[in-house]
N, C-alpha and C positions, 0 to 999 in steps of 0.2 A: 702817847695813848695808842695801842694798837688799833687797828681797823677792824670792824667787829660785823659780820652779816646781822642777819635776821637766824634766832635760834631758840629752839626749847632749852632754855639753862638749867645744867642739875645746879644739885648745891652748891657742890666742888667748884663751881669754874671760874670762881675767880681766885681760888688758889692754882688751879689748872695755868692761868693767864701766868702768874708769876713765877712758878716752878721753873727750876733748872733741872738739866740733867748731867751727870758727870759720867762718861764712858770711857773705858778701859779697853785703850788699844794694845796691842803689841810692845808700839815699840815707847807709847806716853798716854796717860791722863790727861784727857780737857772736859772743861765744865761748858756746855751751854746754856746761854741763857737768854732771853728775850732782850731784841735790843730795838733800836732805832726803827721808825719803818722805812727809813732812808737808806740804809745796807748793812754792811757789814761790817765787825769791829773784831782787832784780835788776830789769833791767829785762823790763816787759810783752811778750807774746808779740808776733812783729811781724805774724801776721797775724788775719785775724778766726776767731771760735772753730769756724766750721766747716770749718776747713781743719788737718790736718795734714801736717806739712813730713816726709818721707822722707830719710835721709842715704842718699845709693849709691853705691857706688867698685867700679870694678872693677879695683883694682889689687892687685896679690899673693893671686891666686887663690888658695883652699883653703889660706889661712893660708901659705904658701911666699913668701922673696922670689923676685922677679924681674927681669928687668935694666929698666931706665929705659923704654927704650925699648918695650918689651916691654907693660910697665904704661902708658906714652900711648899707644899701639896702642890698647889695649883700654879707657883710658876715651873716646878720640875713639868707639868704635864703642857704647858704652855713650849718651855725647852724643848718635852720630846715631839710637841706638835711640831713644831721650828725643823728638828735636826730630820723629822720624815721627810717634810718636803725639800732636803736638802740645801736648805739658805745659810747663808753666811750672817756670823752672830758675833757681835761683842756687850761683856758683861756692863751693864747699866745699872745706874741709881736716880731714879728722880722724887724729888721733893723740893721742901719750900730752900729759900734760899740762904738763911740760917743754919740749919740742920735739923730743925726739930720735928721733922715729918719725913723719911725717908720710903720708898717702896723699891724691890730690888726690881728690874728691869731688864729686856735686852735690845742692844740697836741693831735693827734687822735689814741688811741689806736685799735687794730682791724683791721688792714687794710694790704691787702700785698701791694707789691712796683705799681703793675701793678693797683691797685685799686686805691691809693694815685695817682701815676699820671694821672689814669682818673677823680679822683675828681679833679684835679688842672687845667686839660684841662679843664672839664666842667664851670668853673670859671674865664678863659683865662688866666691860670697861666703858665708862661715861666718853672717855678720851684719847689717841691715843697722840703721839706728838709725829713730824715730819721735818725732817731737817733736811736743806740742800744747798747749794753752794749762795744761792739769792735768800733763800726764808728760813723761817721757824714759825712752824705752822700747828695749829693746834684741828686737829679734825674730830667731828663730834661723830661715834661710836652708835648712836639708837639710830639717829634719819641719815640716811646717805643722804637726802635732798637739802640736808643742812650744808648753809655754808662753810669754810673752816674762820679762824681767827688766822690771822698775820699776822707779824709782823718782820723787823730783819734778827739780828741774832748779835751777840759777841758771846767770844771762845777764848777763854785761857788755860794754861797750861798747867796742870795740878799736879805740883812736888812737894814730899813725895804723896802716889796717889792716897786718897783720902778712906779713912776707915769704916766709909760708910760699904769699903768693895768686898771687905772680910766676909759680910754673911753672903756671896755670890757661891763662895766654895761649895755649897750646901745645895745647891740646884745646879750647879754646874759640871759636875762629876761625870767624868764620859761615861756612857750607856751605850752598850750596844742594843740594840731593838731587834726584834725578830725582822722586822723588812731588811735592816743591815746598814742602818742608818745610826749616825751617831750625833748624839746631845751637846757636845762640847764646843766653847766657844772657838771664833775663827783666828786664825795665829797670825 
């Protein structure tokens, strides 16, 4: 049972608790997903320990679905927020742990907690996720004064990667912007 502060719950968060997310690195697919509060399981984190990965989607705002269309609208413009401020990005999926709820995503490197959660407010995200080489953290998006959820984490390796990455092409398409900055994910 994860460790839980004091917080306003939306609806979503106890699908929030048990969601994974599967990211698409360069050079492999791993699924995360909430594990132990006692560490970690699986394989090692993939990046070095001073860096945590951010999960961000701005798709079905404030817990509502939305039409397809509606939801890649808003993570393209989510992307081209990402690629202005120049962050390092890899394509994401999070949903339940089945597959029957997927949102396309991205794991943002760059970012502290209080920035992730404002980019997940600015997108009307109840949540957004926090991965590091010790947790998997779920931080709540309306009150910064909220605590986050913990717990530890396991990671495995997804061959080949899973088809839930096909629709990323579709928001991921490099864009040049007029500052000069580009949308695409990190290589």
């Amino acid at each position: 049972m994860p460790a839980v502060s004091h917080f306003a719950e939306p609806t979503q968060w106890p699908n929030y608790l048990r969601a994974v997310v599967d990211i698409a690195f360069p050079a492999c697919s791993i699924r995360v997903a909430p594990g132990p509060l006692d560490g970690v399981k699986g394989l090692p984190y993939p990046l070095d320990s001073a860096h945590t990965l951010h999960i961000v989607t701005a798709f079905n705002p404030h817990g509502r679905q939305t039409t397809a269309w509606a939801n890649l609208r808003s993570q393209h413009e989510l992307l081209h927020t990402i690629g202005l401020r120049g962050l390092r990005w890899w394509p994401a999926v999070g949903g339940d742990p089945v597959g029957t709820h997927a949102e396309i995503s991205a794991a943002v490197v760059g970012l502290d907690d209080a920035q992730a959660r404002s980019l997940g407010r600015r997108f009307g995200q109840d949540a957004v996720f926090a991965w590091s080489p010790t947790s998997w953290r779920l931080l709540a998006c309306a009150d910064t004064a909220h605590d986050t959820v913990l717990t530890g984490w396991h990671a495995g390796l997804l061959t080949p990667p899973p088809h839930r990455f096909r629709h990323q092409e579709a928001v991921s398409v490099p864009t040049r912007h007029l500052s000069g900055a580009t949308s695409t994910p990190s290589g």
